[in-house]
C-alpha positions as CSV (number, residue, x, y, z in Angstrom):
1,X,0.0,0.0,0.0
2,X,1.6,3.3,-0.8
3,X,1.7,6.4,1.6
4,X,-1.1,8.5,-0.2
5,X,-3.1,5.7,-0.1
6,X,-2.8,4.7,3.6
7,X,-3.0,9.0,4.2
8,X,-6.4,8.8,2.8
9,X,-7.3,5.9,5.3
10,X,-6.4,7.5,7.9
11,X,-8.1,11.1,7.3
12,X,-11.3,8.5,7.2
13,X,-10.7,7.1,9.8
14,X,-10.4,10.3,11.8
15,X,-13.2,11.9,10.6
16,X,-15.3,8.6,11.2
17,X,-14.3,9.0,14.7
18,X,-17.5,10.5,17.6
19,X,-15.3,10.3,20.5
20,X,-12.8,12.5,22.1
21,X,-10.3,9.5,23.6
22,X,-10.6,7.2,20.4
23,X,-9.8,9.9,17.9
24,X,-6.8,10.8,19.8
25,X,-5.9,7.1,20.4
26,X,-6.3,6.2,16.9
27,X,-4.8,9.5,15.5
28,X,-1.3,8.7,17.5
29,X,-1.5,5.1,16.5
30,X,-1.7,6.0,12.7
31,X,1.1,8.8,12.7
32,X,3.2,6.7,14.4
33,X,2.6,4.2,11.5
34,X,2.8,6.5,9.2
35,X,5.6,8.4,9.9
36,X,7.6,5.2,11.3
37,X,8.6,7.3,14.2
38,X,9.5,5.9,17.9
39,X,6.8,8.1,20.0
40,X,3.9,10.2,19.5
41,X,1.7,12.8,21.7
42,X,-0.9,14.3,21.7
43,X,-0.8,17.3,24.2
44,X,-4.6,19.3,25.1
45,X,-4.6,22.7,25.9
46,X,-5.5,24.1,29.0
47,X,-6.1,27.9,28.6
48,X,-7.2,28.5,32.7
49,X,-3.5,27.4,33.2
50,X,-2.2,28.4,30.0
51,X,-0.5,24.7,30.2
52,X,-1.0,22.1,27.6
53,X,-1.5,18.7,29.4
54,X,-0.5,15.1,27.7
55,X,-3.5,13.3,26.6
56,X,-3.1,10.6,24.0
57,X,0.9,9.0,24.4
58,X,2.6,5.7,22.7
59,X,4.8,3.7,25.2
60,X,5.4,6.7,27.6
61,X,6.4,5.4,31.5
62,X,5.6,9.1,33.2
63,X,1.9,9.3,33.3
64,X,1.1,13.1,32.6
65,X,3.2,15.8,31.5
66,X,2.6,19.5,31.4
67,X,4.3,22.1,29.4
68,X,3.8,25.9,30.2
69,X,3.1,27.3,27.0
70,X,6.3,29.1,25.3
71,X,8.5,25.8,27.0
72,X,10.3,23.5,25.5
73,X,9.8,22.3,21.9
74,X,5.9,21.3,22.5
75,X,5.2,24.7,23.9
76,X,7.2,26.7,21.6
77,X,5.6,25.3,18.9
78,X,2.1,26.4,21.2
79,X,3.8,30.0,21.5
80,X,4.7,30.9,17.7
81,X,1.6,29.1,16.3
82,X,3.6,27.3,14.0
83,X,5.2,23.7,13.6
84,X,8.5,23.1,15.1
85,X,11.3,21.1,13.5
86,X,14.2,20.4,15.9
87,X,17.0,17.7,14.0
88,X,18.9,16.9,17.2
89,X,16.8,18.0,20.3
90,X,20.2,18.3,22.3
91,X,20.9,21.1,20.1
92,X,18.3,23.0,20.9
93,X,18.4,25.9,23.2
94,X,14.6,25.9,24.6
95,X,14.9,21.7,24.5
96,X,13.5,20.9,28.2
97,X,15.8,17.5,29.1
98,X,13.8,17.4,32.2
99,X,11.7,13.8,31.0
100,X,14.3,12.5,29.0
101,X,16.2,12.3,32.9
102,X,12.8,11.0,34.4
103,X,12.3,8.2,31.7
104,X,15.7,7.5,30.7
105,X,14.7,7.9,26.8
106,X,17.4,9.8,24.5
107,X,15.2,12.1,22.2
108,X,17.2,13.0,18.9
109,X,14.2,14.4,16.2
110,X,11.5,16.4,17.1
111,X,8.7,17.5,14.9
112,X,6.0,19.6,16.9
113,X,2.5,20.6,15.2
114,X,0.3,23.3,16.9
115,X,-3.6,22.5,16.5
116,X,-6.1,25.5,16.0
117,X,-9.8,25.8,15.6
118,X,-11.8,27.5,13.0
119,X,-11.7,30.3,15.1
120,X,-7.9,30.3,15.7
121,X,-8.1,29.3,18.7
122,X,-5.4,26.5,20.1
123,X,-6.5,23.5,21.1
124,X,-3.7,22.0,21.2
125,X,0.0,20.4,20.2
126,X,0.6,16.6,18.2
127,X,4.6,15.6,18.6
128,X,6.6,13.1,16.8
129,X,9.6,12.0,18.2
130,X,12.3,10.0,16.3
131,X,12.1,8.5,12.7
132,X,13.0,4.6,13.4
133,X,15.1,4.8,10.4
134,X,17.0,7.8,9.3
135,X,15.3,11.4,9.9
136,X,12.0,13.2,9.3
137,X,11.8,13.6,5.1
138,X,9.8,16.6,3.5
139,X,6.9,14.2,2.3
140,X,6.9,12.9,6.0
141,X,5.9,16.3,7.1
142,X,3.7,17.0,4.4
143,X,1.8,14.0,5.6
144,X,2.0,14.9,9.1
145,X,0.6,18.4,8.3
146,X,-2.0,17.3,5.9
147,X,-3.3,14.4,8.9
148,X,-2.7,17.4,11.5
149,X,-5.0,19.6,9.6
150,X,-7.9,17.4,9.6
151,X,-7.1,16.1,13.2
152,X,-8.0,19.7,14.5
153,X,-11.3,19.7,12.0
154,X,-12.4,16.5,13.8
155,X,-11.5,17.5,17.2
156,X,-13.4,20.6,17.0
157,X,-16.3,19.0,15.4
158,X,-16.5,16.4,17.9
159,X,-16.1,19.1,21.3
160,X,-19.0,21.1,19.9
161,X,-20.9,17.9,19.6
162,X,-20.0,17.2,23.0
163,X,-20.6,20.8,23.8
164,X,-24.1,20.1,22.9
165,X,-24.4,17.2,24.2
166,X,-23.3,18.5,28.0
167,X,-25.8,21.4,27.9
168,X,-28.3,19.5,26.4
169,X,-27.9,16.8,29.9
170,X,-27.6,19.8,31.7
171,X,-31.3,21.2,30.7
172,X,-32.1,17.1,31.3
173,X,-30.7,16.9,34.7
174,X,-32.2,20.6,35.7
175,X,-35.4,19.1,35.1
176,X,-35.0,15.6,37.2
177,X,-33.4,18.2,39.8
178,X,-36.8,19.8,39.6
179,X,-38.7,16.8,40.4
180,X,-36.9,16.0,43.1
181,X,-37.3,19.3,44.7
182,X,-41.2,19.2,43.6
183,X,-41.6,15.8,45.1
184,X,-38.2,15.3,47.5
185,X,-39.2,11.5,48.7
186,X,-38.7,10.1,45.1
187,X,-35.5,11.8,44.8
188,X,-33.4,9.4,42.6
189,X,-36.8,7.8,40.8
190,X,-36.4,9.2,37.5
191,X,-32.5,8.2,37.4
192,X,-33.2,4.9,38.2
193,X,-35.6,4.4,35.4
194,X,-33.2,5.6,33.0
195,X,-30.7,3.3,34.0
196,X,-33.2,0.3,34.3
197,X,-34.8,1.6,30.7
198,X,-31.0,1.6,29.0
199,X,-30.4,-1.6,30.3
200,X,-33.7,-3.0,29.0
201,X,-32.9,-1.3,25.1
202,X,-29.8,-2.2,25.1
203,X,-30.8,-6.4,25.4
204,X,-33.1,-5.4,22.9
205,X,-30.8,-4.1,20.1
206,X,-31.9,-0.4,19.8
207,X,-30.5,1.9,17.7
208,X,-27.7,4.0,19.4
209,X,-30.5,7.4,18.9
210,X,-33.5,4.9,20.0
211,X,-30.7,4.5,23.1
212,X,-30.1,8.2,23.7
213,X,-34.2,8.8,22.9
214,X,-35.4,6.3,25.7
215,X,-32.6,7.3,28.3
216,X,-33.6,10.8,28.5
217,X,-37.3,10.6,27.8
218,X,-37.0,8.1,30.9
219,X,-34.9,11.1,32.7
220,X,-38.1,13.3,32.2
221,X,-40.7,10.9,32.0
222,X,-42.4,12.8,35.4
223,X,-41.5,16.3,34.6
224,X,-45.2,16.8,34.2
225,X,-45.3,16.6,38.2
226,X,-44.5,20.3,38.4
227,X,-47.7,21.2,37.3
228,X,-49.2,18.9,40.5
229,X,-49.1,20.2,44.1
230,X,-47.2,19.4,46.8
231,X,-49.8,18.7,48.7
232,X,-51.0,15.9,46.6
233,X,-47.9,14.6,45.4
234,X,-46.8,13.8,49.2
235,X,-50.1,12.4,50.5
236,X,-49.6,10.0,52.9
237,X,-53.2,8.6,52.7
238,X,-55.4,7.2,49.8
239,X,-56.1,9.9,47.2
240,X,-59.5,11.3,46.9
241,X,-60.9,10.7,43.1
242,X,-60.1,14.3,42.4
243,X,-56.3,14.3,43.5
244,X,-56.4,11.1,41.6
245,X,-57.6,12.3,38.7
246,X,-55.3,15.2,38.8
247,X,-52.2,12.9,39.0
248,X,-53.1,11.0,36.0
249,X,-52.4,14.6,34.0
250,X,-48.9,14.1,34.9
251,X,-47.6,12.6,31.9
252,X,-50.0,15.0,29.4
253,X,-48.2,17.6,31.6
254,X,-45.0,15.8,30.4
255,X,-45.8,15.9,27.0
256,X,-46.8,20.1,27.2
257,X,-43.6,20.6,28.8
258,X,-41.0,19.2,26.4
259,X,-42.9,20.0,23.8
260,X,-41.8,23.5,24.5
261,X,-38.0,22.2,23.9
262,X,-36.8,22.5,20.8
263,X,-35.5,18.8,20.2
264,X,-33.0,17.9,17.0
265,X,-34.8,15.9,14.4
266,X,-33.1,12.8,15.7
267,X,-34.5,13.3,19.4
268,X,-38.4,15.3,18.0
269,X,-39.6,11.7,19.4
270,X,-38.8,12.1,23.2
271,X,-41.7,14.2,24.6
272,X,-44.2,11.3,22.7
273,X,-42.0,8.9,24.1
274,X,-42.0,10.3,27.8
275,X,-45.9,11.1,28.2
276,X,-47.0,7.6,27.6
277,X,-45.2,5.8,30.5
278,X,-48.7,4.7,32.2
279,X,-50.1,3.6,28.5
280,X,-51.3,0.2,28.6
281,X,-50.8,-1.8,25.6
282,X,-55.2,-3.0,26.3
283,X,-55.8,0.6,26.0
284,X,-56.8,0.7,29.5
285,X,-54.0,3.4,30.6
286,X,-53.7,6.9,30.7
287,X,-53.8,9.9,29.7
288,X,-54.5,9.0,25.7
289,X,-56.0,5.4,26.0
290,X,-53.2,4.0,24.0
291,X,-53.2,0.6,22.4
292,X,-51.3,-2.2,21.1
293,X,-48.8,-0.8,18.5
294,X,-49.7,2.9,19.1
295,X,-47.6,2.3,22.5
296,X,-44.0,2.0,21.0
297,X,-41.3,0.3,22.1
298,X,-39.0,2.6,24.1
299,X,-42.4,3.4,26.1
300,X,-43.2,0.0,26.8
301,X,-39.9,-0.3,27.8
302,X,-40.3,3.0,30.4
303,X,-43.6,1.6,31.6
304,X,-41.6,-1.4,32.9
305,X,-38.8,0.4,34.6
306,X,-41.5,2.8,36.2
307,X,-43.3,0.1,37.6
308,X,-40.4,-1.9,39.2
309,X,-38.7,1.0,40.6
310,X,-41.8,2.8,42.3
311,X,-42.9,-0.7,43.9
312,X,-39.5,-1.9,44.8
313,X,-38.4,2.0,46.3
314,X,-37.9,2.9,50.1
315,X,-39.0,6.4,49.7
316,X,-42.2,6.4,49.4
317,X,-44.5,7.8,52.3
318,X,-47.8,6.2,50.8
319,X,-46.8,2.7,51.0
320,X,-44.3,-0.3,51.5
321,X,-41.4,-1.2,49.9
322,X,-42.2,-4.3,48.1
323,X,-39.4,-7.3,47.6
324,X,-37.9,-7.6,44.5
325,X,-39.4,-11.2,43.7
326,X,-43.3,-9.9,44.3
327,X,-42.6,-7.2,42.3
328,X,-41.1,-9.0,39.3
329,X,-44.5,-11.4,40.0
330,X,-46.9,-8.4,39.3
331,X,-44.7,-7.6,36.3
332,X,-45.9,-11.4,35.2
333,X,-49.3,-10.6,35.6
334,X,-49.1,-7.0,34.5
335,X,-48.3,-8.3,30.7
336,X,-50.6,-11.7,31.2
337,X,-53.3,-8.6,31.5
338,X,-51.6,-7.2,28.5
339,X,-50.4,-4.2,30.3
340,X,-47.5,-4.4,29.6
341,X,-45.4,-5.8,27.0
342,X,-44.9,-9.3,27.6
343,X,-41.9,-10.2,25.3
344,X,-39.7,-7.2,27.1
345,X,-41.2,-8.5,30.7
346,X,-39.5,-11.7,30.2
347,X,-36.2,-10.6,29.6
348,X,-36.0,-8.3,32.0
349,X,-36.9,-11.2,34.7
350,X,-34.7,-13.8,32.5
351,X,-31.5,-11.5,32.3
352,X,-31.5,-10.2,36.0
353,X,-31.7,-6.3,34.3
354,X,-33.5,-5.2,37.4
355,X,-30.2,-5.9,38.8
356,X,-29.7,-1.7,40.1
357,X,-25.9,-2.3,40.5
358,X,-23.0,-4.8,39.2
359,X,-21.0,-5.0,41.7
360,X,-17.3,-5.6,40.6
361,X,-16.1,-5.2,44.1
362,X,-16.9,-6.7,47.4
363,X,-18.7,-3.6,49.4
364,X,-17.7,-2.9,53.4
365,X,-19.8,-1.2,56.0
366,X,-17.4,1.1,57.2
367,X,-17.4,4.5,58.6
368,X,-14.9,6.9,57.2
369,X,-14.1,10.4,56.7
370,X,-15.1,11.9,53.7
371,X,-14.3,15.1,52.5
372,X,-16.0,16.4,48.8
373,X,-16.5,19.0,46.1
374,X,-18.5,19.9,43.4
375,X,-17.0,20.4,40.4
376,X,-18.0,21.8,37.7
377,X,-19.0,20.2,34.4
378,X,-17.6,23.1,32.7
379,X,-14.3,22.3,34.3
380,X,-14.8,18.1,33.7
381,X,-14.9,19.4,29.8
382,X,-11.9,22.0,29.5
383,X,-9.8,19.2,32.0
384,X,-10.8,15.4,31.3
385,X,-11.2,13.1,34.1
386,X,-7.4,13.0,34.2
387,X,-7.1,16.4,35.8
388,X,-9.9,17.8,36.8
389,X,-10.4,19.1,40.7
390,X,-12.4,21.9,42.1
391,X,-12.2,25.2,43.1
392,X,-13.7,28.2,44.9
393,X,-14.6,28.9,41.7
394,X,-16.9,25.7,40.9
395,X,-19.8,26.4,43.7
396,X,-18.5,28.3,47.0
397,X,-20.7,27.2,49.6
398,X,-19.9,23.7,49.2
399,X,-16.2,23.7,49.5
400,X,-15.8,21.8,52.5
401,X,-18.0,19.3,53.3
402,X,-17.5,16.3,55.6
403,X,-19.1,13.6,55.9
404,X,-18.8,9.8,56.9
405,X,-19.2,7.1,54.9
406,X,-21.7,4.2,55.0
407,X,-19.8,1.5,53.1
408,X,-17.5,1.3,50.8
409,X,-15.7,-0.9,47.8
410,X,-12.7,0.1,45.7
411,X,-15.5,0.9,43.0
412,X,-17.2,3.5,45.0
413,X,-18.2,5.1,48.0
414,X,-21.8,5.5,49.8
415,X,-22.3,8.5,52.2
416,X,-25.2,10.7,53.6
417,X,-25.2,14.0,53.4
418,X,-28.0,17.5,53.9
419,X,-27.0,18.5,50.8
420,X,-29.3,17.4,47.2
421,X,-26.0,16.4,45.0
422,X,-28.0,15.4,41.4
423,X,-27.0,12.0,39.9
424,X,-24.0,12.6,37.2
425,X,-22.8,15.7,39.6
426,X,-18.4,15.1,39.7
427,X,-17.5,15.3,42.7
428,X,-13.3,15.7,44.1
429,X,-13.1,13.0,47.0
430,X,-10.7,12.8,49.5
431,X,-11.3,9.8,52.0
432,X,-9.5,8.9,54.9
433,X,-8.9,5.1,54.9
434,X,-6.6,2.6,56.3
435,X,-4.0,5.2,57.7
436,X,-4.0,7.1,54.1
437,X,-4.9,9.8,52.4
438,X,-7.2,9.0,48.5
439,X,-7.6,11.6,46.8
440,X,-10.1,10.8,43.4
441,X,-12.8,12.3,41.1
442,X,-16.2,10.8,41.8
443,X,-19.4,11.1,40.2
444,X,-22.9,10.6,42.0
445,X,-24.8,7.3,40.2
446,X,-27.6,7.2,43.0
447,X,-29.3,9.9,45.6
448,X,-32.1,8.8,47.8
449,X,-33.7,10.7,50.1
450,X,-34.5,8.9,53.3
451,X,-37.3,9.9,55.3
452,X,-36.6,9.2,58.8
453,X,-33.8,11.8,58.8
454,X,-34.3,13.8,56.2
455,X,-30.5,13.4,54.1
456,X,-29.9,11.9,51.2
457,X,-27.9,9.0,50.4
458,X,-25.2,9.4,47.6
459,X,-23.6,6.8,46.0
460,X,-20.8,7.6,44.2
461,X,-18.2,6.1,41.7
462,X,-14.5,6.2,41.6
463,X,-13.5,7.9,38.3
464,X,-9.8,7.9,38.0
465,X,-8.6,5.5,40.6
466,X,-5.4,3.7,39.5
467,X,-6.1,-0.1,39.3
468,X,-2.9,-0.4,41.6
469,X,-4.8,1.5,44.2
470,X,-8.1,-0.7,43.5
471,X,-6.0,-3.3,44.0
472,X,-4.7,-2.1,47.6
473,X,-8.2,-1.0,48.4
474,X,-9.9,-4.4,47.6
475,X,-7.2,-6.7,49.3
476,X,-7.6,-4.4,52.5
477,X,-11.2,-4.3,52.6
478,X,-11.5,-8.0,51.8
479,X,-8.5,-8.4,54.9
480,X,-11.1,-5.9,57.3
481,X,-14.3,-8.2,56.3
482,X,-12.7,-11.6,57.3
483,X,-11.4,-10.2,60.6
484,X,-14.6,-8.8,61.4
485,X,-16.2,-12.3,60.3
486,X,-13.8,-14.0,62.4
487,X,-14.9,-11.8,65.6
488,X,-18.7,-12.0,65.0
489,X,-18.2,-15.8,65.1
490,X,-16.3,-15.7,68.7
C-alpha cells in the first residue's frame, strides 16, 4: 500500500471517529505508523493554566506531563503558532531534558504541530519523536501536516458535539433536579428508570439514537409533576378521586412541557416517548387510551422500569417497599393482562436487568471520613477526568463538606449528606482510609432521600482511581471483612 493511499485511510478514519479518547488514540496510533517514528503525543490545551497537558501517548512510562506554553519544543511550537522542526533535540536551546532524565529515553528528532480551531483558537499540540530509520523527510511532514490539519477539524467538530451534548444533559438533569425538589421523597426515581430503561434497550438491540431517545425521555418521563401540588404529590393517605384524577395529568403535563423544547430531528420523538409511561398496551391506561402498537417500544420499555422501581423503592410515604421477587410477579401478571409488553417483561426477569448495580467489588460497611467538592461540568470538559479538581470557583458554599461514609468498595463510596448532589454531579473526594490519604474524582450514580432523617444517600463512583490502588483497596477491605467475620463468630 503506498503512503497516499494509507493517508487517505487514515483522514477516514479520523473523521469517522464521535469520540474524544478514540480519535486521539487512533490519530497517535496511525502517525506513528505512518511516519515510522518511535513516540507520538498528543498534548490538550488548558487555557485556565495556560499549560498544555499530555493526553493521548505511545509507550510513555511518566503518566502526565505538562508544558507551560512558550517551553520547550511542544510549547514553543504552542507559543509561535507554528510547527517546530528540531533535527537533534540536544541542540536545541529551549529543549527541556527534564523527562528525557525521568524516563531515561534519548530524544534525537523532534517534529511539533500546533492544532487550531476555526476560530484560531489553540486546542492544542501533536509531537513526533524520532524517525526509526533515518530522519523526518519533507513528504513525511507534508503528511504529518496534511493528517494534522484534519485532526483539529475532527477535534473541533467532535467538542461542539459534545458541547451540545453537555448542555443539552444539563437542561435534562435541571429538570429531574426539579422533580426531586417538587416531590423530594422520590429523589433518585427518574435516574433509576433511565438506568433500568437503558439496560432493557440495550438487550433489545436499539438503535444508538432509539438508546439516547429512551434514556432521556425516561430522565423526564415525570417532569409533568411540576404542574401537580405538593400537597397531593406527598399524600400520605389514599387519594380522593379528584387528587387522583389530577395525578393522571402528569404525563399529558410531560408531553406540554418538552414540547416547549426545541429537540434535534433525531431526538423530535422524546416528549411522545415520555408522556406515555402509564399507556397500557389494552388501551386501558392513561392519559391517551393507548393501544397495542400505538404504544412503542421505548415506552413500553419505560412503563416497565417505572413500575419496578416505584414498587421496589424505600422512599415512598404512601406505601411499602415491596421485595424484588413480588414485584417481578406483578410484572408477570401486568403483561398476562396485556399491560404491559410481555416479550420485554421476560427478559427483563430472565436477564436479572433489574439488577440496580453490578458490583465488581466486594462492598464494606465502614465509617470513614469523607471530604468532597463539586465540580464543575464546565471544568470536567476543558480538563478530562485525568485532571480535573475543584475550586472556589466551581460552587463556594460547598467547598468543605464532611461527611462519613456508610460503606465502601474500591469501586465506589456510599455516604449521607444534607445536601441534594443530582446523579451525574463530579464530585473531588478525599477519604480517609486505612492510615491514608485517596484523593479521586467521583461522580454521584444514585441519591435517595430517606425519610426518617431527612438526608440523602449518595452513592458515588471512583473515576480515576489507578487499578494499583483498586487493588490495595480491595485486598484491604477483603483483609477488614474476614477479621470482622472472624470476631462476629467468637
Amino acid at each position: 500500500m503506498s503512503k497516499i493511499t494509507f493517508l487517505n485511510e487514515i483522514i477516514a478514519e479520523i473523521l469517522r471517529e464521535n469520540s474524544i479518547d478514540s480519535l486521539l488514540e487512533r490519530a497517535v496510533r496511525r502517525i506513528t505508523e505512518i511516519l515510522a517514528a518511535e513516540r507520538v503525543t498528543f498534548y490538550f490545551y488548558n487555557d485556565e493554566v495556560n499549560e498544555l497537558w499530555s493526553y493521548a501517548v505511545t509507550d510513555l512510562e511518566v503518566s502526565e506531563i505538562r508544558v507551560g506554553v512558550g517551553e520547550g519544543i511542544v510549547g514553543t511550537a504552542a507559543a509561535r503558532k507554528r510547527m517546530v522542526k528540531v533535527k537533534d533535540a540536544y541542540k536545541c536551546k529551549f529543549f527541556n531534558k527534564k523527562i528525557d532524565k525521568q524516563t531515561g529515553y534519548r530524544t534525537k528528532s523532534v517534529v511539533c504541530m500546533p492544532l487550531f480551531s476555526r476560530a484560531k483558537k489553540l486546542l492544542g499540540v501533536v509531537q513526533v519523536i524520532n524517525k526509526k530509520k533515518g530522519c523526518f523527510t519533507d513528504m513525511d511532514i507534508d503528511i504529518f501536516k496534511s493528517i494534522s490539519s484534519y485532526l483539529a477539524i475532527s477535534l473541533e467538530n467532535i467538542r461542539l458535539l459534545q458541547e451540545q451534548e453537555m448542555l443539552f444533559r444539563s437542561t435534562l438533569y435541571a429538570l429531574a433536579g426539579a422533580i426531586d425538589a417538587k416531590d423530594p421523597v422520590t429523589a433518585g426515581h427518574s435516574y433509576r428508570v433511565a438506568y433500568y430503561s437503558v439496560k432493557m434497550a440495550k438487550d433489545l438491540g436499539v438503535s444508538q439514537d432509539d438508546l439516547k431517545i429512551v434514556e432521556y425521555a425516561a430522565y423526564l418521563h415525570d417532569v409533568g409533576k411540576i404542574g401537580i401540588s405538593e400537597a397531593v404529590l406527598g399524600k400520605k393517605g389514599k387519594l380522593t378521586d379528584e387528587e387522583y384524577a389530577l395525578i393522571k395529568k402528569h404525563p399529558l403535563f410531560t408531553k406540554q412541557i418538552l414540547g416547549n423544547i426545541i429537540f434535534s430531528k433525531e431526538m423530535e420523538k422524546i416528549p411522545f416517548v415520555a408522556s406515555c409511561h402509564h399507556e397500557f398496551l389494552d388501551g386501558s391506561g392513561y392519559p391517551f387510551g393507548y393501544k397495542g402498537k400505538e404504544v412503542n417500544t421505548l415506552s413500553r420499555i419505560i412503563a416497565i422500569a417505572d413500575i419496578y422501581d416505584a414498587l421496589t423503592a424505600f422512599d415512598r410515604p404512601y406505601k411499602k417497599h415491596m421485595a424484588t421477587k413480588e414485584v417481578l410477579e406483578i410484572l408477570k401478571i401486568e403483561a398476562k393482562k396485556n399491560h404491559l409488553d410481555k416479550n420485554i417483561v421476560n427478559r427483563f426477569i430472565k436477564k436479572a436487568l433489574y439488577k440496580y448495580e453490578q458490583r465488581r467489588y466486594k462492598r464494606l460497611d465502614l465509617n470513614t471520613a469523607v471530604n468532597y467538592r463539586i465540580v464543575s461540568q464546565k471544568r470536567i470538559m476543558a480538563e478530562g477526568i485525568k485532571g480535573a479538581k475543584a475550586t472556589h470557583h466551581d460552587l463556594d458554599e460547598l467547598l468543605d463538606n464532611k461527611v462519613n461514609s456508610i460503606n465502601i468498595s474500591a469501586g465506589g463510596i456510599l455516604f449521607m449528606t444534607k445536601t441534594y448532589i443530582p446523579v451525574g454531579t463530579f464530585l473531588d473526594l478525599e477519604i480517609d482510609i486505612f492510615s491514608k490519604k485517596i484523593a479521586c474524582l467521583g461522580k454521584a450514580v444514585r441519591v435517595e432521600k430517606e425519610l426518617s432523617t431527612l438526608n440523602y444517600r449518595v452513592g458515588v463512583s471512583f473515576i480515576n482511581v489507578t487499578p494499583a490502588v483498586k487493588l490495595v483497596l480491595e485486598q484491604q477491605l477483603e483483609k477488614l471483612a474476614e477479621q470482622k467475620s472472624i470476631r462476629s463468630k467468637k
